[in-house]
C-alpha atoms as an extended CHARMM CRD file, in Angstrom:
* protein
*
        69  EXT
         1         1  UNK       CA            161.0670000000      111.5120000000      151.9980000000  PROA      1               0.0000000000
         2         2  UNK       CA            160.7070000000      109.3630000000      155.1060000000  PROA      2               0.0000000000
         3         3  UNK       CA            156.8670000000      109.6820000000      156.5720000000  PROA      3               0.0000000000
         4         4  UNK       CA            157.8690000000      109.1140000000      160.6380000000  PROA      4               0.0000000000
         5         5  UNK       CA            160.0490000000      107.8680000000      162.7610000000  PROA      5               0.0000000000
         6         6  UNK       CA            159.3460000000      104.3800000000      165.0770000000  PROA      6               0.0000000000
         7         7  UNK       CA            160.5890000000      102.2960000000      167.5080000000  PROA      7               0.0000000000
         8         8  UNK       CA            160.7710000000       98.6810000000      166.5780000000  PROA      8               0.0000000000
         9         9  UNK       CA            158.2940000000       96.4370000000      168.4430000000  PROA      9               0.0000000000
        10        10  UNK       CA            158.7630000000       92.9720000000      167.0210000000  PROA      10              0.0000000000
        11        11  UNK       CA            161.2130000000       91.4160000000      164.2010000000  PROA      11              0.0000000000
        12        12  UNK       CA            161.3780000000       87.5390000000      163.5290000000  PROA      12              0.0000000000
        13        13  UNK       CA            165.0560000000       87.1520000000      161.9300000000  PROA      13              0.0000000000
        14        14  UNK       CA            163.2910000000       84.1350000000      160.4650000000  PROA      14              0.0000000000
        15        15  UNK       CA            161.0240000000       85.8520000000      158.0980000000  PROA      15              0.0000000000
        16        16  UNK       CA            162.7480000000       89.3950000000      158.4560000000  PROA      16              0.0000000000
        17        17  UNK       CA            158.9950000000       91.1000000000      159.1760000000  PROA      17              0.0000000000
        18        18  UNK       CA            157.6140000000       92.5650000000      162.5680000000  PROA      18              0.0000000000
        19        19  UNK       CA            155.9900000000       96.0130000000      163.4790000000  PROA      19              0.0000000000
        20        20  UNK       CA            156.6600000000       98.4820000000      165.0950000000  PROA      20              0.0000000000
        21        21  UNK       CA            155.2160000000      101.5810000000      166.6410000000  PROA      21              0.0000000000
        22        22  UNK       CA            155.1140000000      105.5210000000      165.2930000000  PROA      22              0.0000000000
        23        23  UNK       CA            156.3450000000      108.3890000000      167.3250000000  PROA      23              0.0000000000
        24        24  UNK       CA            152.9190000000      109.1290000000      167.2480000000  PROA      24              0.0000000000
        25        25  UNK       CA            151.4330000000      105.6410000000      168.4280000000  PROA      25              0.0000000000
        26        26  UNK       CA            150.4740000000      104.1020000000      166.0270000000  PROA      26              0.0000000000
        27        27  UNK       CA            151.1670000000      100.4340000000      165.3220000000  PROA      27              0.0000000000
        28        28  UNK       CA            152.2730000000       99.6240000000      161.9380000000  PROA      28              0.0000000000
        29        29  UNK       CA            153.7050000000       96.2630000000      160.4450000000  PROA      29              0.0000000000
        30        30  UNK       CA            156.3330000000       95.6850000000      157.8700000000  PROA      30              0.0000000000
        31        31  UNK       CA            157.0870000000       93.1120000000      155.7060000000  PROA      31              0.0000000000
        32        32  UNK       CA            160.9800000000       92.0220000000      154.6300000000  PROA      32              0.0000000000
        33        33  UNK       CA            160.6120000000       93.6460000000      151.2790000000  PROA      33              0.0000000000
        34        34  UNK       CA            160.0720000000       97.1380000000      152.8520000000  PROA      34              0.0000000000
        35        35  UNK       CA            163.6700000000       96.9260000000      154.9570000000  PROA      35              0.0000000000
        36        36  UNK       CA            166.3640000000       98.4940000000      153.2550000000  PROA      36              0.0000000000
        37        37  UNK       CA            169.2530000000       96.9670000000      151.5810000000  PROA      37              0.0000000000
        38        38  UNK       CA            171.8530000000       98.2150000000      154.3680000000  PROA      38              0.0000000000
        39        39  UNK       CA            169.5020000000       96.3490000000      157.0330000000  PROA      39              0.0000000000
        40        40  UNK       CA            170.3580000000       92.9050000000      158.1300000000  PROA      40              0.0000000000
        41        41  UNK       CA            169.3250000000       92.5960000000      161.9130000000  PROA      41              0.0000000000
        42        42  UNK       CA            166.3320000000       94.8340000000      163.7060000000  PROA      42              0.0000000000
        43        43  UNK       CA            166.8290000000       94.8110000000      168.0170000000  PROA      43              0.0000000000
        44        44  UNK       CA            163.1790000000       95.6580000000      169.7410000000  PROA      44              0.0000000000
        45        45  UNK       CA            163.4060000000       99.3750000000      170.9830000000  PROA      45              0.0000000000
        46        46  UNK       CA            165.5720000000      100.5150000000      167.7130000000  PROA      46              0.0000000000
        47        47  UNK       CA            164.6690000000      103.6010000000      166.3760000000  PROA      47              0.0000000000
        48        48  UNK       CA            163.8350000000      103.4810000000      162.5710000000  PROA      48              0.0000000000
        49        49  UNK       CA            162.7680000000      105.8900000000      159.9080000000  PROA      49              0.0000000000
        50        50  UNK       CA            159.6640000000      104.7420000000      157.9430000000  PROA      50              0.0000000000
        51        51  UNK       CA            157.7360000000      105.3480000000      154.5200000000  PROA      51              0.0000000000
        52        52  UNK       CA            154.3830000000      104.2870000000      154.1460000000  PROA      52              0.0000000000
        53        53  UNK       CA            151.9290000000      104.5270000000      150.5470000000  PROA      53              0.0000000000
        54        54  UNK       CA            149.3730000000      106.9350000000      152.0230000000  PROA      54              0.0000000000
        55        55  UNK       CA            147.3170000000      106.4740000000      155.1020000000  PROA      55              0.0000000000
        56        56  UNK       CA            147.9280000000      102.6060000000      155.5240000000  PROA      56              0.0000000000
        57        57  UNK       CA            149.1850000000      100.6100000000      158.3310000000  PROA      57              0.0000000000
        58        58  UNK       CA            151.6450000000       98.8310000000      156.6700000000  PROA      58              0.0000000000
        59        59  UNK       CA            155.2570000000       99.9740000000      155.9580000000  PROA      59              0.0000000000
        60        60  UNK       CA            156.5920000000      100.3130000000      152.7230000000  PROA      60              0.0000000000
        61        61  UNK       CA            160.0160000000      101.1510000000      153.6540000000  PROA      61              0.0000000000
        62        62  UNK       CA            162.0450000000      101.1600000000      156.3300000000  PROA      62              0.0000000000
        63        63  UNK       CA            165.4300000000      102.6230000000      157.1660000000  PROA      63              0.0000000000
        64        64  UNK       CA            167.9020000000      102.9430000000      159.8450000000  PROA      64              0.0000000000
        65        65  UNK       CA            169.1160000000      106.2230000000      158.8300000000  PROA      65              0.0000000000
        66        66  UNK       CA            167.5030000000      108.6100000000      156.4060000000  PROA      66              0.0000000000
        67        67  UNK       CA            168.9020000000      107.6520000000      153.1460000000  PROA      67              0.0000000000
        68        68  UNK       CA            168.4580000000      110.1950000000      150.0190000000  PROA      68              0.0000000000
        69        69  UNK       CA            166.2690000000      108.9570000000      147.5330000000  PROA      69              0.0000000000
């Protein structure tokens, strides 16, 4: 089950991480381990779905469509 939805605030295609920001405003970061398989580039302003573990700030997935888990 994804947790929110976001709009992508930063992405280095170097390192594959950035953050991004909640529908409801909060900034969160994400590493390149928490992008899904089916992502290979993130644009700023993209809309993304996101999972985190519990109230944290950090991402643990990330999707651009709501994939069945």
């Amino acid at each position: 089950m994804w947790d929110m939805q976001g709009t992508v605030a930063s992405f280095d295609e170097t390192t594959r991480s950035g953050h991004l920001l909640t529908d409801q405003g909060m900034s969160i970061t994400f590493a390149a381990e928490s992008l899904a398989d089916h992502i290979r580039h993130l644009r700023i302003g993209q809309r993304v779905f996101v999972e985190t573990d519990g109230p944290t700030d950090t991402a643990s997935s990330i999707s651009i469509f709501p994939t069945p888990r």
